[in-house]
N, C-alpha and C positions, 0 to 999 in steps of 0.2 A: 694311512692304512699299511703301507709297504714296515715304515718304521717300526707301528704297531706286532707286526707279524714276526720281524726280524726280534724283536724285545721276547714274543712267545718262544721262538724256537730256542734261544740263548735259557729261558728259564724251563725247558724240557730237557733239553741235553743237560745240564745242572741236574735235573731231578733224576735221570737217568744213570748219572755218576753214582749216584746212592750214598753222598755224603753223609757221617752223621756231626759234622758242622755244618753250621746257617753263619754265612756273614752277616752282621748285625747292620740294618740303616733308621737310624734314630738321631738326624741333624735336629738341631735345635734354633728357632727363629734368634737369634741376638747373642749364641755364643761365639766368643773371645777364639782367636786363634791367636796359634804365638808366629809375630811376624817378624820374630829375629832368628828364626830357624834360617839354615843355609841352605842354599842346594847348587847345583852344578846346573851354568845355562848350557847351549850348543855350542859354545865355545870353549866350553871346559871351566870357565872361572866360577869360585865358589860369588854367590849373591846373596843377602837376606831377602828373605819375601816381602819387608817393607820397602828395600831401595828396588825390587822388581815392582811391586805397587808404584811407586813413587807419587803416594796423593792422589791413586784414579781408582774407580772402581772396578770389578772381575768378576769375571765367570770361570770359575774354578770346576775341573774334572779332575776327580781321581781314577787312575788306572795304569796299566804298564805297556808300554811302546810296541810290547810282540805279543801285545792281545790278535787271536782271531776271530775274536767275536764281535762286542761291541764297541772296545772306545774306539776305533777308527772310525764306525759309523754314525757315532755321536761325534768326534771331530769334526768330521764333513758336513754333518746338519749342523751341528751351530754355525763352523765358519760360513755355511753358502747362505743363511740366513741370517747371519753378522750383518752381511753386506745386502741384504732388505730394509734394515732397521734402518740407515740415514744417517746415523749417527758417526760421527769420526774415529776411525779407530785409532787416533793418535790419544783420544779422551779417554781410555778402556783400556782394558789388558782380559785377553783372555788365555787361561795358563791350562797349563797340562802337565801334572804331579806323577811320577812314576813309583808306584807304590812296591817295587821290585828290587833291591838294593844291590842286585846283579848286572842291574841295566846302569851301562853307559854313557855320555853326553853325546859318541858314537850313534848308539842308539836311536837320541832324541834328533838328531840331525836325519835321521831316516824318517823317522815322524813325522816332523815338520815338513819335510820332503813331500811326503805322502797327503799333506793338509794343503800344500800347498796351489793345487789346480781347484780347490772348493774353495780357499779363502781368497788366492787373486793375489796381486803384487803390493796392494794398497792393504787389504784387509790382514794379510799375513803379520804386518808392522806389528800389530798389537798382541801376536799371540807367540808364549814363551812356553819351551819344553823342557821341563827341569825332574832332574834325576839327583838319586843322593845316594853313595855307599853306603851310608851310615842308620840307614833306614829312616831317615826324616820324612818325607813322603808319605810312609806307612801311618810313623806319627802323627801327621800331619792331621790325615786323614781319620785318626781314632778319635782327635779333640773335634773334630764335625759332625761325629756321631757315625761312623762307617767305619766298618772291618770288613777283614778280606780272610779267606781260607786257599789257602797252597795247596793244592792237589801236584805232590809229586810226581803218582804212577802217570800224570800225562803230558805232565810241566806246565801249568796252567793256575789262572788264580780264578778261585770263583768271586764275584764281585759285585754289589749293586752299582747301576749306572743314573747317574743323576749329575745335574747342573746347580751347582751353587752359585748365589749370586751373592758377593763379598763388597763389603764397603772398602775404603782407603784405608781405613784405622783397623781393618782384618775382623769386623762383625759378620756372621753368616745376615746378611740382609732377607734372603727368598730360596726357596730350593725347586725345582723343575726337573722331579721324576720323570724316567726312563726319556723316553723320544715324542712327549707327547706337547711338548711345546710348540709353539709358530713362533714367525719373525715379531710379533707384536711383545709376544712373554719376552724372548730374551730382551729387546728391547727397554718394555718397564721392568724390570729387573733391573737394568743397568740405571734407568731412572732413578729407582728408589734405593739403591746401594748406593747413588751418588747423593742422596739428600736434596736430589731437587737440582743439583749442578748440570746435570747433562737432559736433553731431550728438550721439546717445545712446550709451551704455555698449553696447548692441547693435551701434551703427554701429561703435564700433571693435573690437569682439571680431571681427568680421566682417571688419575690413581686415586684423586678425591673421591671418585662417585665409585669407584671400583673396589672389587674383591677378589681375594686368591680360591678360586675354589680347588681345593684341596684332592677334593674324590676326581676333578681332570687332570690338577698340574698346570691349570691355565687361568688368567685376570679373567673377570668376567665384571660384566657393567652392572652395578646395580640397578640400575633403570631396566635395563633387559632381561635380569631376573625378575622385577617386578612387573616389565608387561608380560613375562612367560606365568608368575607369579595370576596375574590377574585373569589372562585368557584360560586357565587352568580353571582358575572359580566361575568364570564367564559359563564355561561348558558344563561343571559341576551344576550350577544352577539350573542351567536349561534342560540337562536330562531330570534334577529332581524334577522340575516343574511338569515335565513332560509323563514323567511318571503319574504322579500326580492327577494331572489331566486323564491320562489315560483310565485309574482308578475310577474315579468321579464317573466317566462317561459308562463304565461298565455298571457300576450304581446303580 
């Protein structure tokens, strides 16, 4: 609910700005990123995003380090929720793109700083804060189907906030709009970006029988739909019948 509320007021101050740009969010389930782009870790050395990958799956956030709005609060829900899933964060990379080509490795080092009492000492391992002078980031971000608008009069970017979930080979695997995920989403996300590599015999019997419903942002059980599905017809029936009955008796 909290999350939910935080996500309205970021998209009312937006609306209040009186932009006439819309950043654009149109990720696409299985397109291609390029993971020979470079960027700057917290150490300062250039990396490409496949030797940052190196063969594991991710949860990718676009956004910039001196945001005041959301990504630090979608930092903090994923990492404090990383560490519900069970999963080893040594199996996983979860990255953080600064789409700001102003911002520093400086910067990301105060990020990370900031992630790091939600993510823990163990869970922090897997997550990487990478900035780029050269605007890669931004790029980065435009091949997943997301743009951003610079509002100079207040220095700020306006921005969609969502969690991609990335294979090793740099496929958008799943996407989980705004903050409306649980520890179970990011979790099968990491599942199924990994091909079945990570998570228990459970997790995947579970992605078999399950679906992304789209209109929440969340996996949902087929079977659960279908007994939601059925008690739905269950009631639909018994007011027809009841109807019915009722007619008759007035007869």
């Amino acid at each position: 609910m909290i999350r939910s509320l935080l996500v309205l007021a970021v998209l009312l101050a937006a609306s209040v700005a009186g932009a006439t740009e819309r950043p654009s969010f149109d990720p696409k389930i299985g397109a291609q990123l390029d993971i020979e782009k470079a960027f700057l870790d917290t150490s300062g050395k250039a990396i490409s995003l496949s030797d940052i990958l190196a063969g594991r799956p991710a949860l990718v956030i676009f956004g910039y380090d001196k945001c005041p709005n959301l990504c630090g609060v979608t930092q903090q829900a994923v990492a404090s929720d990383l560490n519900k899933t069970g999963l080893d964060p040594r199996t996983y990379r979860a990255l953080f793109f600064s789409i700001d080509p102003s911002e520093t490795f400086q910067d990301a080092i105060a990020a990370r700083a900031e992630v790091a009492p939600s993510a823990g000492q163990e869970g922090l391992a897997a997550w990487r804060f990478l900035t780029s002078p050269d605007d890669a980031g931004a790029a980065l971000a435009a091949e997943a189907g997301i743009t951003f608008d610079r509002r100079d009069r207040i220095a700020q970017y306006v921005h969609p906030i969502a969690v991609i979930a990335l294979t090793p080979q740099g496929r958008i695997a799943q996407v989980l709009p705004a903050l409306n995920f649980e520890p179970r989403d990011l979790k099968l996300a990491l599942v199924e970006a990994s091909a079945g590599r990570l998570g228990s015999i459970a997790d995947h019997i579970f992605l078999l029988c399950a679906g992304f419903d789209t209109s929440k942002g969340q996996y949902t059980s087929a079977i659960e739909a279908a007994v939601k599905m059925a008690g739905a017809a269950t009631l639909l029936g018994l007011g027809v019948s009841l109807f019915i009955l009722t007619r008759r008796r007035r007869v």
